[in-house]
GURO-763485 format. One record per residue (C-alpha): residue in three letters; chain; z, y, x. Coordinates in Angstrom, 1 decimal, padded with zeros to 4 digits. Example, Ala and Ser with C-alpha at 12.3 -4.5 7.8 and 13.67 -1.06 7.14 Angstrom:
BEGIN
PT code unit     pz     py     px
PT  ALA    A  007.8 -004.5  012.3
PT  SER    A  007.1 -001.1  013.7
END
This chain:
BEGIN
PT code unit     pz     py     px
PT  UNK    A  000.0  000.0  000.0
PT  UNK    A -001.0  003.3  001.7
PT  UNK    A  000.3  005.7 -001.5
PT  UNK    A  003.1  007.2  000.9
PT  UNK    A  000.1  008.8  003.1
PT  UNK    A -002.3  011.0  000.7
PT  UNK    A -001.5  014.3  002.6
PT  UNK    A -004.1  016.6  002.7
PT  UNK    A -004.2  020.1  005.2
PT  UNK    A -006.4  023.0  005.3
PT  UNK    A -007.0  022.8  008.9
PT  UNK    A -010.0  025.4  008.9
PT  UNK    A -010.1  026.5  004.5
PT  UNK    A -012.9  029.0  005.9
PT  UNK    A -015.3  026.2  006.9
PT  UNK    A -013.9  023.7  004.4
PT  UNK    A -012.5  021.4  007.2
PT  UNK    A -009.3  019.3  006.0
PT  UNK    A -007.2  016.7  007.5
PT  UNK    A -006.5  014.0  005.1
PT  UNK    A -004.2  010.7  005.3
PT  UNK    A -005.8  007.2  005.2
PT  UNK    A -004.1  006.6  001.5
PT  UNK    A -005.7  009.3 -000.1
PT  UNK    A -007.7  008.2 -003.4
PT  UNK    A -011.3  010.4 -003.3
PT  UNK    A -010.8  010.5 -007.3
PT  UNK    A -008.5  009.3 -009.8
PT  UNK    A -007.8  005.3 -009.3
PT  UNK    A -007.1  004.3 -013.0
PT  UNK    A -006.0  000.7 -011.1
PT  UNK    A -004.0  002.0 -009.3
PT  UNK    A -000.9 -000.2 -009.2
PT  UNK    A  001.8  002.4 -008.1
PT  UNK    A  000.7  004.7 -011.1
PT  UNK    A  000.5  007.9 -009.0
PT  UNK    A -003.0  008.8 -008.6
PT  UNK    A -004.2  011.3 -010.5
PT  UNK    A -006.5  014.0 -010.1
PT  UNK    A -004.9  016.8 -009.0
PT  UNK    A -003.7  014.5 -005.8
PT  UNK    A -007.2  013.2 -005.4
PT  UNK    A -009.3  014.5 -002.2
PT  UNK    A -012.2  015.6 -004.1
PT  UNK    A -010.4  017.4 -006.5
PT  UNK    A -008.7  019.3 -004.1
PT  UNK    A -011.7  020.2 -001.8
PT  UNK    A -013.6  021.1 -005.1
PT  UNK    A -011.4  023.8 -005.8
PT  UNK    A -012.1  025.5 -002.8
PT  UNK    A -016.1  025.3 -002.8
PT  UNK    A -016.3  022.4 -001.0
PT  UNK    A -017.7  019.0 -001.3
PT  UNK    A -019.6  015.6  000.4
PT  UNK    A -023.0  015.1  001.5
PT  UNK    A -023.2  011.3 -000.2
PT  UNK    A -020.6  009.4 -002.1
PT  UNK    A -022.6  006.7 -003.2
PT  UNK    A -021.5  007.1 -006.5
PT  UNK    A -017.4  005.3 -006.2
PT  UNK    A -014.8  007.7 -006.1
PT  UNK    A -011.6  005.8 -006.9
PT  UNK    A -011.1  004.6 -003.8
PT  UNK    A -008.9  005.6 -001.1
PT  UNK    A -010.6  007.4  002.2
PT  UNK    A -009.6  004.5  004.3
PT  UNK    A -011.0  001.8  001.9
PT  UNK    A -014.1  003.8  001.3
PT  UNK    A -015.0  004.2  005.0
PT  UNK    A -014.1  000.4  005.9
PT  UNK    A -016.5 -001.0  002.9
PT  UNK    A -019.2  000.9  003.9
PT  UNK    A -019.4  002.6  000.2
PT  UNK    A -021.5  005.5  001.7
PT  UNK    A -024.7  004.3  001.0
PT  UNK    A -027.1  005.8 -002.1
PT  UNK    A -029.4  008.3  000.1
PT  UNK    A -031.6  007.7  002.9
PT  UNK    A -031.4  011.7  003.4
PT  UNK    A -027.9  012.2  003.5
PT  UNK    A -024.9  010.5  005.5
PT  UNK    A -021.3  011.3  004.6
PT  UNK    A -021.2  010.8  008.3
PT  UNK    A -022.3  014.4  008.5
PT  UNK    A -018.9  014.9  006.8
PT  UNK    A -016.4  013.0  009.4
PT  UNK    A -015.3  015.5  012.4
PT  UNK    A -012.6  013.1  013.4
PT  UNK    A -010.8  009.3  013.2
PT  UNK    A -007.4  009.1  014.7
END
């Protein structure tokens, strides 16, 4: 269970660059089993209301950032690569 890490910080709110925990839901997980995902805590939501969004979701937003990057969920374009959207994996 990663719902103790869904911190999110404005590290640059000018250029839309955010640091994000690995147990942060992209969107509202209605299976989530802990209960506590809801949109307001959900990365896109968050981003959105600053002006800011992805390149390519591939169309699943209920999962977390850590299990979206690790399935490979990014796929959907051959123009666009959420790649373009990753400064940094610590």
């Amino acid at each position: 269970m990663l719902d103790k890490y869904r911190k999110l910080v404005w590290e640059d709110e000018k250029n839309g660059i955010v640091v994000v925990d690995s147990g942060i839901h992209l969107n509202v997980d209605p299976h989530d089993p802990t209960g506590t995902s809801v949109q307001e805590n959900g990365l896109l939501y968050q981003i959105f209301q600053k002006g800011f969004g992805f390149s390519d979701l591939g169309g699943i937003t209920q999962q977390t950032v850590s299990g979206f990057l690790m399935t490979g969920s990014a796929g959907g374009s051959m123009m666009y690569d959420l790649a373009e959207n990753i400064w940094d994996l610590k």
